[in-house]
CHARMM internal coordinates of N, CA and C (Angstrom, degrees):
IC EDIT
DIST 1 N 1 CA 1.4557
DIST 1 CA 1 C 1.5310
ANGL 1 N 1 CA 1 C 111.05
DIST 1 C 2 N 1.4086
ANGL 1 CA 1 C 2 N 122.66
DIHE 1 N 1 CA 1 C 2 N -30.86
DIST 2 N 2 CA 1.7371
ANGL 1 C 2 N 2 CA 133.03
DIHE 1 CA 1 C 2 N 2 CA -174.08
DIST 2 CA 2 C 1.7871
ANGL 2 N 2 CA 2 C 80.31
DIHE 1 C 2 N 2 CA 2 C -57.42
DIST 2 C 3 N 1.1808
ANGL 2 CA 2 C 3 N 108.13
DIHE 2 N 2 CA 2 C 3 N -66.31
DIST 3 N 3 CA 1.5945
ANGL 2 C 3 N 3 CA 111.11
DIHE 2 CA 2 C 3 N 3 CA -132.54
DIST 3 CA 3 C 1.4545
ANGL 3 N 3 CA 3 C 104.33
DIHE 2 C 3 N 3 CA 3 C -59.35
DIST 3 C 4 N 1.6219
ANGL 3 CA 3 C 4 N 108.27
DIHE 3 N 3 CA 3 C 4 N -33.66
DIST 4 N 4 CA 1.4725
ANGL 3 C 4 N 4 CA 107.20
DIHE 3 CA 3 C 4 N 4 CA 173.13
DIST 4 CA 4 C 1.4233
ANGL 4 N 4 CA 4 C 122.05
DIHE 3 C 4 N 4 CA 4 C -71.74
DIST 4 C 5 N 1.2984
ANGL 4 CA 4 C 5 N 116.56
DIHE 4 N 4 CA 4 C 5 N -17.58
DIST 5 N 5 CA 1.4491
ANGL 4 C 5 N 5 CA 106.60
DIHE 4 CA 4 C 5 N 5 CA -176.35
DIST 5 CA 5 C 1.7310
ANGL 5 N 5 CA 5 C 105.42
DIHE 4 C 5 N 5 CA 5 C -102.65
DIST 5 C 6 N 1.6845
ANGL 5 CA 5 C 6 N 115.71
DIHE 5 N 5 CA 5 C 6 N -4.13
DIST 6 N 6 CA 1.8410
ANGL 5 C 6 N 6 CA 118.81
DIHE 5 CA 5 C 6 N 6 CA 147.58
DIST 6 CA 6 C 1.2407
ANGL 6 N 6 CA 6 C 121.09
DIHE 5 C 6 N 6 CA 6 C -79.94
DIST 6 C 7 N 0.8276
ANGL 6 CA 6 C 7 N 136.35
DIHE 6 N 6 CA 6 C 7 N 9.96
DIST 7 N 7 CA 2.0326
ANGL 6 C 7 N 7 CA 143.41
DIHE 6 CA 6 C 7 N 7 CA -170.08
DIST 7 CA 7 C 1.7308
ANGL 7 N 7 CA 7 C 88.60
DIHE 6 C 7 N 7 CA 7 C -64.71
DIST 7 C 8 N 1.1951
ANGL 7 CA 7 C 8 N 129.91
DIHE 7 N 7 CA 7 C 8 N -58.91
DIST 8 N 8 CA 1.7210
ANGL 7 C 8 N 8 CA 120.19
DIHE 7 CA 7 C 8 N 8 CA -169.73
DIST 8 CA 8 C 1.2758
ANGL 8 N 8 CA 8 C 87.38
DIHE 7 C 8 N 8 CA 8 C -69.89
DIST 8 C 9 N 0.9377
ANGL 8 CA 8 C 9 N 127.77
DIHE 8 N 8 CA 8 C 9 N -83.13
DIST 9 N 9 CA 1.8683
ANGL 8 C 9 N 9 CA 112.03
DIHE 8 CA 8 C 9 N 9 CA -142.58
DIST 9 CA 9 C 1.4899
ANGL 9 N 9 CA 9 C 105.34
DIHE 8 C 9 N 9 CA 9 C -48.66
DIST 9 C 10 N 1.1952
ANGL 9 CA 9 C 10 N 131.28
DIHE 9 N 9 CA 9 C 10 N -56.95
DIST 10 N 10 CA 1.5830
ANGL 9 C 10 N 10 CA 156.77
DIHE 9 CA 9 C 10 N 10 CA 166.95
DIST 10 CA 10 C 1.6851
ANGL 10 N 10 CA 10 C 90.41
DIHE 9 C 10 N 10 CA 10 C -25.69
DIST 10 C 11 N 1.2812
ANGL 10 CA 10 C 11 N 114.89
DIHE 10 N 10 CA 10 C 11 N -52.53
DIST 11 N 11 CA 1.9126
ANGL 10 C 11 N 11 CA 108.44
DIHE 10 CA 10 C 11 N 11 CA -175.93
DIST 11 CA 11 C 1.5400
ANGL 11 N 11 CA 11 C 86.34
DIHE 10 C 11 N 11 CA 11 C -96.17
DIST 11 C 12 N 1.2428
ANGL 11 CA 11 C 12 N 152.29
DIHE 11 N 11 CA 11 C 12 N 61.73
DIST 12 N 12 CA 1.0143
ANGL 11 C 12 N 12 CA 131.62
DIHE 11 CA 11 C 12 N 12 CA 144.59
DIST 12 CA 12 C 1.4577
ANGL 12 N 12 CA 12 C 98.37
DIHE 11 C 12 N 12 CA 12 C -144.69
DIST 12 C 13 N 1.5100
ANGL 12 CA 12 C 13 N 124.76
DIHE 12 N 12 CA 12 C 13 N -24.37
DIST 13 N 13 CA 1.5047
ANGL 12 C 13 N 13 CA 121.18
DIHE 12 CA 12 C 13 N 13 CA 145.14
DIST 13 CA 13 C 1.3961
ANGL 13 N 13 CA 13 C 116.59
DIHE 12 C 13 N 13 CA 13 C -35.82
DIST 13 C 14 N 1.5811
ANGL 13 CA 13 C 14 N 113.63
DIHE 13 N 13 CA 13 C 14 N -68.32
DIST 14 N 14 CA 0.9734
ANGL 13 C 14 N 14 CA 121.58
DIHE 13 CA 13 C 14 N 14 CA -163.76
DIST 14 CA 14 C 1.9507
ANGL 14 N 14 CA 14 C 118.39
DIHE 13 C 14 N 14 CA 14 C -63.67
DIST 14 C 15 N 0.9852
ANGL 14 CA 14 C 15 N 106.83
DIHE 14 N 14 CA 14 C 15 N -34.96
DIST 15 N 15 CA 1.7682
ANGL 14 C 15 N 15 CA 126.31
DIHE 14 CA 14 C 15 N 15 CA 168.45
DIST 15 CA 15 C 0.8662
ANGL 15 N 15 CA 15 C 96.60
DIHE 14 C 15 N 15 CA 15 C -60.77
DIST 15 C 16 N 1.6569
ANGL 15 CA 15 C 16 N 145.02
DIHE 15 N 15 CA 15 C 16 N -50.87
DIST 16 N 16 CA 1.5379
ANGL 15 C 16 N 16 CA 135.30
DIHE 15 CA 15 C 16 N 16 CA -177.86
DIST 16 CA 16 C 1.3838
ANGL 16 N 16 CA 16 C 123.27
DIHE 15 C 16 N 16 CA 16 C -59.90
DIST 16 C 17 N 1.4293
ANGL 16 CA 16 C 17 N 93.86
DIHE 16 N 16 CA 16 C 17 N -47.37
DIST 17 N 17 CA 1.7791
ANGL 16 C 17 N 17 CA 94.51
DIHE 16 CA 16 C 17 N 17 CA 170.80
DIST 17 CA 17 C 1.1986
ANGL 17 N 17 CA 17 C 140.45
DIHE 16 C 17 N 17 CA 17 C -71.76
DIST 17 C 18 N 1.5161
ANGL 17 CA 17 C 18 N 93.33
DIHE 17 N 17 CA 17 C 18 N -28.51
DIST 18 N 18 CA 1.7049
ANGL 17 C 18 N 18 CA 110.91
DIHE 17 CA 17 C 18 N 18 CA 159.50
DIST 18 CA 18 C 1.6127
ANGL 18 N 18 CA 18 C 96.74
DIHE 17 C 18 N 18 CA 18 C -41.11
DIST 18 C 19 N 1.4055
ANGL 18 CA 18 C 19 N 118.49
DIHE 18 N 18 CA 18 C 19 N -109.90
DIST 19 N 19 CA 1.0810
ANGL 18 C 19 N 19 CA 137.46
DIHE 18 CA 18 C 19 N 19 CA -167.27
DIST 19 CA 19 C 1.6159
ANGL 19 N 19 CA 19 C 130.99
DIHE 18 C 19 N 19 CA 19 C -20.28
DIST 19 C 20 N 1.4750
ANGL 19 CA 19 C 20 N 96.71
DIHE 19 N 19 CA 19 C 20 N -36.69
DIST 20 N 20 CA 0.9415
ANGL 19 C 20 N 20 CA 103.60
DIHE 19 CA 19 C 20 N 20 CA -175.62
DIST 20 CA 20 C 2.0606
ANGL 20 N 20 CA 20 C 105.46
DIHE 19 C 20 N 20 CA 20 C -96.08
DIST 20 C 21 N 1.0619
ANGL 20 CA 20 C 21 N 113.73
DIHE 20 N 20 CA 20 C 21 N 5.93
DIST 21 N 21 CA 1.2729
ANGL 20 C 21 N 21 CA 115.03
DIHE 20 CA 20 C 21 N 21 CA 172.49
DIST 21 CA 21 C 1.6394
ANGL 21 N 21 CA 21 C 101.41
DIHE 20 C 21 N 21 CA 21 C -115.24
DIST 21 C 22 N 1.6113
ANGL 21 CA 21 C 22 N 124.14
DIHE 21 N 21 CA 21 C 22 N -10.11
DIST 22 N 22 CA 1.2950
ANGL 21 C 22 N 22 CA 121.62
DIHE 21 CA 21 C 22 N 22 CA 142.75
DIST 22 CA 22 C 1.4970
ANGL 22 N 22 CA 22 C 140.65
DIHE 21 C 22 N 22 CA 22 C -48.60
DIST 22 C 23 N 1.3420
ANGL 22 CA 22 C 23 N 86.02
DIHE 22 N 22 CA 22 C 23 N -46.62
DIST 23 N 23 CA 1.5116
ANGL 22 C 23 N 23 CA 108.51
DIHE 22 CA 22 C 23 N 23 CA -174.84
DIST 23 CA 23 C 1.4485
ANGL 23 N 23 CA 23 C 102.77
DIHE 22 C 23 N 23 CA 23 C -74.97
DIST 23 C 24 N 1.4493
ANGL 23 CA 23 C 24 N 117.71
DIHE 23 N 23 CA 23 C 24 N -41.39
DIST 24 N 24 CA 1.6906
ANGL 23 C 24 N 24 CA 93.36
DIHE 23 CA 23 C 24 N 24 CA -174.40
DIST 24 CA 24 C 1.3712
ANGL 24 N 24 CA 24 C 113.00
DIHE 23 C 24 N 24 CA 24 C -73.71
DIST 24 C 25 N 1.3134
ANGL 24 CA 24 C 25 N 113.31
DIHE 24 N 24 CA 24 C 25 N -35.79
DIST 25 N 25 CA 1.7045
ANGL 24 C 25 N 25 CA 121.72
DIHE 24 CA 24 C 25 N 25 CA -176.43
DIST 25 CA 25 C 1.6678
ANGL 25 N 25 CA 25 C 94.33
DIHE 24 C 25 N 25 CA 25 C -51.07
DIST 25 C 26 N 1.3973
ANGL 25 CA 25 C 26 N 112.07
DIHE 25 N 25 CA 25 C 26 N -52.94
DIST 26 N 26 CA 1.6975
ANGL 25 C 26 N 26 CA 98.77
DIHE 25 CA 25 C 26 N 26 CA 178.15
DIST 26 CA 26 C 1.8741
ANGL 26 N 26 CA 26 C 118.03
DIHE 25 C 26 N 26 CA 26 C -76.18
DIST 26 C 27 N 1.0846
ANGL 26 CA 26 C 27 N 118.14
DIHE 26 N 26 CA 26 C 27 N 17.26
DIST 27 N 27 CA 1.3510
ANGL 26 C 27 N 27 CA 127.95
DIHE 26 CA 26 C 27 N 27 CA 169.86
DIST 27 CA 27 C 1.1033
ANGL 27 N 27 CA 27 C 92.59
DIHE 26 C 27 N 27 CA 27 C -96.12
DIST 27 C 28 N 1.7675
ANGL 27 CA 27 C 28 N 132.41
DIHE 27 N 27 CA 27 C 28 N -73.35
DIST 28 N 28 CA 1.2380
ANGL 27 C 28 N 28 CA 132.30
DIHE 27 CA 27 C 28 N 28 CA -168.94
DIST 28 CA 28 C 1.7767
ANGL 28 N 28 CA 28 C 115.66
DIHE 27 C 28 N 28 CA 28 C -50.10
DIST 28 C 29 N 1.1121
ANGL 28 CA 28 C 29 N 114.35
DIHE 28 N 28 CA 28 C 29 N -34.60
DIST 29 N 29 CA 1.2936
ANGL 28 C 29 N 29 CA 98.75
DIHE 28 CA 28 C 29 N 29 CA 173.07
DIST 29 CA 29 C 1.6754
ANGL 29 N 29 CA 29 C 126.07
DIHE 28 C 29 N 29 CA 29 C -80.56
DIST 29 C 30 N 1.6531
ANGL 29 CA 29 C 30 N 99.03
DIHE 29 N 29 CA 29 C 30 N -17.98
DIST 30 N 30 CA 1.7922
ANGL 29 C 30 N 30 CA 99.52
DIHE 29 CA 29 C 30 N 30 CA 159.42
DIST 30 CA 30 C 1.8092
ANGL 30 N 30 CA 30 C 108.45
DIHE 29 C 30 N 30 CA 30 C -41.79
DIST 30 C 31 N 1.2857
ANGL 30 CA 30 C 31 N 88.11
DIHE 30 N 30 CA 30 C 31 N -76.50
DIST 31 N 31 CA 1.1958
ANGL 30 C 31 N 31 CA 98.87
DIHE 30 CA 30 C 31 N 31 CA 178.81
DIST 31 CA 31 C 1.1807
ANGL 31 N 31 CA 31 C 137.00
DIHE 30 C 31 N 31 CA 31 C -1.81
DIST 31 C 32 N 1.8914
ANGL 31 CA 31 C 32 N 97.06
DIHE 31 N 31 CA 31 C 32 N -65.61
DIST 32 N 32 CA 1.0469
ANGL 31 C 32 N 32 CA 118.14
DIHE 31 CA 31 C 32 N 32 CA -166.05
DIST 32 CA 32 C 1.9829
ANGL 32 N 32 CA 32 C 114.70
DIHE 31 C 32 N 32 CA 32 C -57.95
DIST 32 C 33 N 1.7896
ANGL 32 CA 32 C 33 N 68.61
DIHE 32 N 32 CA 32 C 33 N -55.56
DIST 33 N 33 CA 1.6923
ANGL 32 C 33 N 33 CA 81.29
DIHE 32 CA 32 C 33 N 33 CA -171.61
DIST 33 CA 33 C 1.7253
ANGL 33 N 33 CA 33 C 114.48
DIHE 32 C 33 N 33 CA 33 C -61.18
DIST 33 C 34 N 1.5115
ANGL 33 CA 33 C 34 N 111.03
DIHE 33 N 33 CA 33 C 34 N -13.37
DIST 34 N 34 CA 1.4709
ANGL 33 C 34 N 34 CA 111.40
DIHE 33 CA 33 C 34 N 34 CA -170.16
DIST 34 CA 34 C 1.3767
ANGL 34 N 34 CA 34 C 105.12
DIHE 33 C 34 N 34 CA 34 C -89.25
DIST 34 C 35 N 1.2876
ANGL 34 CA 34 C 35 N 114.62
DIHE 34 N 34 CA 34 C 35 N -0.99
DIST 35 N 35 CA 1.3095
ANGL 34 C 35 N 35 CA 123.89
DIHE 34 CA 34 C 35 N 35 CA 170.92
DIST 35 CA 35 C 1.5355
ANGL 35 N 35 CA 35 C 117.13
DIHE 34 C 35 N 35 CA 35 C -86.25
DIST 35 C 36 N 1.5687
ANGL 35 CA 35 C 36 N 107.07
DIHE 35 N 35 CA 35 C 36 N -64.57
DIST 36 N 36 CA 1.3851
ANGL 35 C 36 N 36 CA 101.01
DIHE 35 CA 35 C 36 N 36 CA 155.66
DIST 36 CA 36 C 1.1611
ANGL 36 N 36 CA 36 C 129.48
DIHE 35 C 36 N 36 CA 36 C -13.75
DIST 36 C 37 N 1.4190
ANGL 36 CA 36 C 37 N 112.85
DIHE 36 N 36 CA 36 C 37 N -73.80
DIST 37 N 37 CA 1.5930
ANGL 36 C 37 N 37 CA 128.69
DIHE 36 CA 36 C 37 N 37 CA -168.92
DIST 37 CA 37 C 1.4249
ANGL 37 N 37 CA 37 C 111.67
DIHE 36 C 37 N 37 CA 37 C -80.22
DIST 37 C 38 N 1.2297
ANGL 37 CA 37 C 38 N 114.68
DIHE 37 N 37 CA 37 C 38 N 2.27
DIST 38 N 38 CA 2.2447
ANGL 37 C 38 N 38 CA 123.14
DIHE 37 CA 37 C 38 N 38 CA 174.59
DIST 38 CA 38 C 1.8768
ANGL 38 N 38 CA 38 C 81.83
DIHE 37 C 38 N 38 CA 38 C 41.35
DIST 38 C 39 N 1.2212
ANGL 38 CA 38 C 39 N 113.21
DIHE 38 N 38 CA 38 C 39 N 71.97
DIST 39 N 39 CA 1.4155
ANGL 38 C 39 N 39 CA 120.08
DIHE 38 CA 38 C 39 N 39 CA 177.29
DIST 39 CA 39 C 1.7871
ANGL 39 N 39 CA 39 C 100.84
DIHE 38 C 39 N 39 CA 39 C -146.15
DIST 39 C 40 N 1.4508
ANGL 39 CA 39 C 40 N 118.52
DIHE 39 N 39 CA 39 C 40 N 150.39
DIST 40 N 40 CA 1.2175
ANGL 39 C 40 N 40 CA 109.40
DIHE 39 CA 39 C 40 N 40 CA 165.15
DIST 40 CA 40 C 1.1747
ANGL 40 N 40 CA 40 C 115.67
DIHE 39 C 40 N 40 CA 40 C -85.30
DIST 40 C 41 N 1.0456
ANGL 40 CA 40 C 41 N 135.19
DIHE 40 N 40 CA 40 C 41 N -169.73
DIST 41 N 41 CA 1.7295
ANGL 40 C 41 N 41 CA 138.64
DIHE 40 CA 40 C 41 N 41 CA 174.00
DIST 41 CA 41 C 1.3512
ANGL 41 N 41 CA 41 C 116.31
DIHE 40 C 41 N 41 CA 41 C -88.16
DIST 41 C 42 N 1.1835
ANGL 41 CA 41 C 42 N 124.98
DIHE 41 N 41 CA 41 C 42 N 105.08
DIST 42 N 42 CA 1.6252
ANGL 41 C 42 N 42 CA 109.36
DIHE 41 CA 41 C 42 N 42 CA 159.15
DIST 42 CA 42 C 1.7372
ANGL 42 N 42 CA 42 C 118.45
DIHE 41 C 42 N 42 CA 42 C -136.88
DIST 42 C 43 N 1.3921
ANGL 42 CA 42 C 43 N 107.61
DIHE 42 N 42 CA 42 C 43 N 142.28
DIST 43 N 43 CA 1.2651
ANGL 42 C 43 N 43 CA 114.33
DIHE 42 CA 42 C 43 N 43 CA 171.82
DIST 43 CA 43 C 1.5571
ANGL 43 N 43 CA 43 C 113.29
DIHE 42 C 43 N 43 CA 43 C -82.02
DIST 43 C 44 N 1.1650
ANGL 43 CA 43 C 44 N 107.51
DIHE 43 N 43 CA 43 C 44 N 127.79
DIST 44 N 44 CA 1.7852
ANGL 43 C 44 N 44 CA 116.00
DIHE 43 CA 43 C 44 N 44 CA 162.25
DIST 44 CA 44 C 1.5309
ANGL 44 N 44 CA 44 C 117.11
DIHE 43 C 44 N 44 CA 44 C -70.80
DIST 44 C 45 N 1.0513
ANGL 44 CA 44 C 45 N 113.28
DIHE 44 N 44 CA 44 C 45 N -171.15
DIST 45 N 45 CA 1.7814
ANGL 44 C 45 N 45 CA 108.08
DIHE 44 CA 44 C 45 N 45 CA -167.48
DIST 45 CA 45 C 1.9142
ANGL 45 N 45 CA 45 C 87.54
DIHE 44 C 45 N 45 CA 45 C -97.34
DIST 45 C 46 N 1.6312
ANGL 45 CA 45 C 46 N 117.46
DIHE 45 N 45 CA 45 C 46 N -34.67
DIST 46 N 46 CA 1.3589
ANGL 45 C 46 N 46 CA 121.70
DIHE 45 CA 45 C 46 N 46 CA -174.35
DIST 46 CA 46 C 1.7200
ANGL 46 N 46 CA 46 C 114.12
DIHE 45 C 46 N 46 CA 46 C -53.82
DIST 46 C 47 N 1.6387
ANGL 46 CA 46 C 47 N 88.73
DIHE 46 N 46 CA 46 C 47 N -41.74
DIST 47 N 47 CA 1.9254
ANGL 46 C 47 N 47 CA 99.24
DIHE 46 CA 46 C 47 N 47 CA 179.83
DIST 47 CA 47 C 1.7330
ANGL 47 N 47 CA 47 C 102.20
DIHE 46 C 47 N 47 CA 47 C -86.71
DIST 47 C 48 N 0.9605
ANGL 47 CA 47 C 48 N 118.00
DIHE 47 N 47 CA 47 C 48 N -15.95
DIST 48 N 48 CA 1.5849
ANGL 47 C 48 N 48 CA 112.06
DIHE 47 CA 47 C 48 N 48 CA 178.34
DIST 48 CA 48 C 1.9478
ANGL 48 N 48 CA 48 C 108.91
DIHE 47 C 48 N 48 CA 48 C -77.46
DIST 48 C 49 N 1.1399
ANGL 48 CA 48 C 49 N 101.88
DIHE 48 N 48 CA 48 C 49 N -26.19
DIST 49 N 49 CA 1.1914
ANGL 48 C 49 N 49 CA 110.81
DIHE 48 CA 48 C 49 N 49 CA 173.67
DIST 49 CA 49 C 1.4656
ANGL 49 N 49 CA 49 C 123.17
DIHE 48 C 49 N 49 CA 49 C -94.15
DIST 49 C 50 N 1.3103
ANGL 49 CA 49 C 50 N 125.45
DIHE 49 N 49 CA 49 C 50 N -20.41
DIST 50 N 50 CA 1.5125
ANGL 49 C 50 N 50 CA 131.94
DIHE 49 CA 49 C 50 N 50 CA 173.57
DIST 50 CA 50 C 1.7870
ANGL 50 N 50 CA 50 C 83.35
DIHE 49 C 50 N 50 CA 50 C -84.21
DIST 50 C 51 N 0.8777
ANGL 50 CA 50 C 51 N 140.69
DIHE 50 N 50 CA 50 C 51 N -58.14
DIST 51 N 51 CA 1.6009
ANGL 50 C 51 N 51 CA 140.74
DIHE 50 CA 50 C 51 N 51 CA 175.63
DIST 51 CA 51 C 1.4650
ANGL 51 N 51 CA 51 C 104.25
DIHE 50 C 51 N 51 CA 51 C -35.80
DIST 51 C 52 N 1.1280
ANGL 51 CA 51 C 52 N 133.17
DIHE 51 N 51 CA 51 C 52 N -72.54
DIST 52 N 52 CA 1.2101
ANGL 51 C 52 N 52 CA 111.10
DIHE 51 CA 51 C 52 N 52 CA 176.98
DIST 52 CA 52 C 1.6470
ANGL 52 N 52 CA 52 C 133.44
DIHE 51 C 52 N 52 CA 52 C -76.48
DIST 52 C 53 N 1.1200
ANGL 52 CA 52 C 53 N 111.46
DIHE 52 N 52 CA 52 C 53 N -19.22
DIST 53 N 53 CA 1.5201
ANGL 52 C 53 N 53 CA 102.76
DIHE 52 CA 52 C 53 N 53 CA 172.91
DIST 53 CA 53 C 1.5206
ANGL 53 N 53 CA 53 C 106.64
DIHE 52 C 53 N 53 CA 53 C -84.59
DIST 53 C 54 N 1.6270
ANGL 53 CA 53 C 54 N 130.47
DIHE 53 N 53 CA 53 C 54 N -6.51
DIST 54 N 54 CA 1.3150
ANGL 53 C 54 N 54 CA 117.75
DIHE 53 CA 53 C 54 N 54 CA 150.12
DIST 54 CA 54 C 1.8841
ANGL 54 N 54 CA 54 C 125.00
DIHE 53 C 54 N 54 CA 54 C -66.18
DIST 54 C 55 N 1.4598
ANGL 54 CA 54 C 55 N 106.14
DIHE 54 N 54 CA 54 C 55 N -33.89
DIST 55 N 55 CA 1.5588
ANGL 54 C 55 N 55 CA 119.88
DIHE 54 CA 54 C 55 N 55 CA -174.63
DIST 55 CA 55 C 2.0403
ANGL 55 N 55 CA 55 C 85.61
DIHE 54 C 55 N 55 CA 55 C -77.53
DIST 55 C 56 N 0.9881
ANGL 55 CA 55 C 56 N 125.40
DIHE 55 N 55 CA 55 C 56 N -36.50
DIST 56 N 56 CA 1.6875
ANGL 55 C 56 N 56 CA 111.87
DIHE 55 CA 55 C 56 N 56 CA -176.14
DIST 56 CA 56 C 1.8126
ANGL 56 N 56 CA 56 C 104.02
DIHE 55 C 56 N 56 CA 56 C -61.14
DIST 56 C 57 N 1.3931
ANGL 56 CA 56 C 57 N 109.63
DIHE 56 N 56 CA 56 C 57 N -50.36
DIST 57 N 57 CA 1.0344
ANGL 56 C 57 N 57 CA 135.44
DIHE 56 CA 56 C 57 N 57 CA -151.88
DIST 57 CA 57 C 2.1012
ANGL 57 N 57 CA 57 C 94.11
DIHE 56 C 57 N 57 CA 57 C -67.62
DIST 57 C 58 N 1.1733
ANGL 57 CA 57 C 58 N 97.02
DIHE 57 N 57 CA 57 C 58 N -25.59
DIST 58 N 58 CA 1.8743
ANGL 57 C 58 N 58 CA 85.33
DIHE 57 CA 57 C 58 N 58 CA -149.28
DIST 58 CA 58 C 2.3449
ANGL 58 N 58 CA 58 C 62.76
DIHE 57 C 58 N 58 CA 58 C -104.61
DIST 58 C 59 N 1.2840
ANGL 58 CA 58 C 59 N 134.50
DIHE 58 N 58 CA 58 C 59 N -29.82
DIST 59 N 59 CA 1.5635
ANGL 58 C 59 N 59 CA 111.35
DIHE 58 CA 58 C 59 N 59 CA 177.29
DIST 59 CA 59 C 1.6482
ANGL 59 N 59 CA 59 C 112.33
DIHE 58 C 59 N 59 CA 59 C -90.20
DIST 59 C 60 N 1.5642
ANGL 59 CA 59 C 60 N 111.52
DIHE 59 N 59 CA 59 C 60 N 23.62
DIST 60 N 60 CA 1.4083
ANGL 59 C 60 N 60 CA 113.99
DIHE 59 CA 59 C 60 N 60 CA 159.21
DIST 60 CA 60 C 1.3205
ANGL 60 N 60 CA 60 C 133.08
DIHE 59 C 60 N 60 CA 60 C -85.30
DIST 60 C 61 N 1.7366
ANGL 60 CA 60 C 61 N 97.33
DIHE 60 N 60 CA 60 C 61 N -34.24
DIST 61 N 61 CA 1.0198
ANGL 60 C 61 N 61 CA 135.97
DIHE 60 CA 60 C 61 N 61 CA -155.50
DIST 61 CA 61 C 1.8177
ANGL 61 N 61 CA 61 C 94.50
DIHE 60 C 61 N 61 CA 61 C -80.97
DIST 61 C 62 N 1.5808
ANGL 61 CA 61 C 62 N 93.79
DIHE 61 N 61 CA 61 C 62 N -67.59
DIST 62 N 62 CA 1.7359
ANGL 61 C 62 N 62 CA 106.57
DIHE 61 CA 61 C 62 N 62 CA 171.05
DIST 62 CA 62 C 1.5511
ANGL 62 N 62 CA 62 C 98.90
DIHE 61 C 62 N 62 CA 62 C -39.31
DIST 62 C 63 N 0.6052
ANGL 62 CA 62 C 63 N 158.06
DIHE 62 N 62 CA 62 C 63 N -40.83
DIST 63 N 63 CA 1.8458
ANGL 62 C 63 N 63 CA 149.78
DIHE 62 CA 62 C 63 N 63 CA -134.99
DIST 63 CA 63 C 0.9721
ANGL 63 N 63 CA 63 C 77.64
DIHE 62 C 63 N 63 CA 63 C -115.65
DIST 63 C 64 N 1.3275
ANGL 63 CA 63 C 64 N 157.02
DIHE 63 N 63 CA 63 C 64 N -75.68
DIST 64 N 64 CA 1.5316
ANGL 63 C 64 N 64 CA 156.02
DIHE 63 CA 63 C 64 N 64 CA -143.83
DIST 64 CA 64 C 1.6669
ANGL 64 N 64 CA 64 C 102.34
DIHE 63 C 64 N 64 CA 64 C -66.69
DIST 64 C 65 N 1.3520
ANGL 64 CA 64 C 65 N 108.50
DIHE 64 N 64 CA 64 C 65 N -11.74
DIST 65 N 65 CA 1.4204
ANGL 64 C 65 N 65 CA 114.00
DIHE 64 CA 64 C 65 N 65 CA -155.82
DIST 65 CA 65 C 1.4534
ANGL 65 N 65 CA 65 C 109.03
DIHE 64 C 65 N 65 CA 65 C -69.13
DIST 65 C 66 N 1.5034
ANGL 65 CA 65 C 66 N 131.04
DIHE 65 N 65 CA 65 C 66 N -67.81
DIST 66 N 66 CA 1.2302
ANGL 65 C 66 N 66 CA 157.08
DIHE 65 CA 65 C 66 N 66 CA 120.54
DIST 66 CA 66 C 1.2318
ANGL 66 N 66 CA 66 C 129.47
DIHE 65 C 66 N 66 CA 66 C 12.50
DIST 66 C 67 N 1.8222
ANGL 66 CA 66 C 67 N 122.02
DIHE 66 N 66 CA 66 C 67 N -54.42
DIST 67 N 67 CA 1.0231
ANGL 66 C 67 N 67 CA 156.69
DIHE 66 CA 66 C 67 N 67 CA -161.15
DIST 67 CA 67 C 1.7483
ANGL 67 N 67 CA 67 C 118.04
DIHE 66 C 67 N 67 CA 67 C -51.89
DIST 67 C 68 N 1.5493
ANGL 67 CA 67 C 68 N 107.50
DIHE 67 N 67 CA 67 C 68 N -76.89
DIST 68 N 68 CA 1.2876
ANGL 67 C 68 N 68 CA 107.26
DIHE 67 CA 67 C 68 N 68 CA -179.51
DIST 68 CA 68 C 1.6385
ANGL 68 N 68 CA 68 C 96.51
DIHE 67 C 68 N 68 CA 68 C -119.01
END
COOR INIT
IC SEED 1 N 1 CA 1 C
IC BUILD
């Protein structure tokens, strides 16, 4: 009976850690590559925008996941 009435927090633990162990792996590879290139990091407005309609694209997908 616990486990069914923790299912939200438990998926909202779990969504946090995702992301946030996403996000550094995609920090660490800034990094990486800005090292490579003895360049600082910067996003253009072209990659700021392929960036988000990929992050829409992969929480469309999630929502669709569940669904039917």
């Amino acid at each position: 009976m616990d486990n069914k009435e923790n299912w939200k927090s438990n998926t909202l633990l779990l969504g946090t850690l995702i992301g946030a162990v996403s996000g550094l792996l995609a920090s660490l590879l800034i990094i990486q590559r800005s090292e490579k290139t003895e360049t600082l990091p910067k996003l253009s407005a072209g990659e700021g925008v392929k960036l988000g309609l990929g992050l829409l694209g992969v929480l469309k997908s999630l929502s669709d996941f569940g669904g039917k």
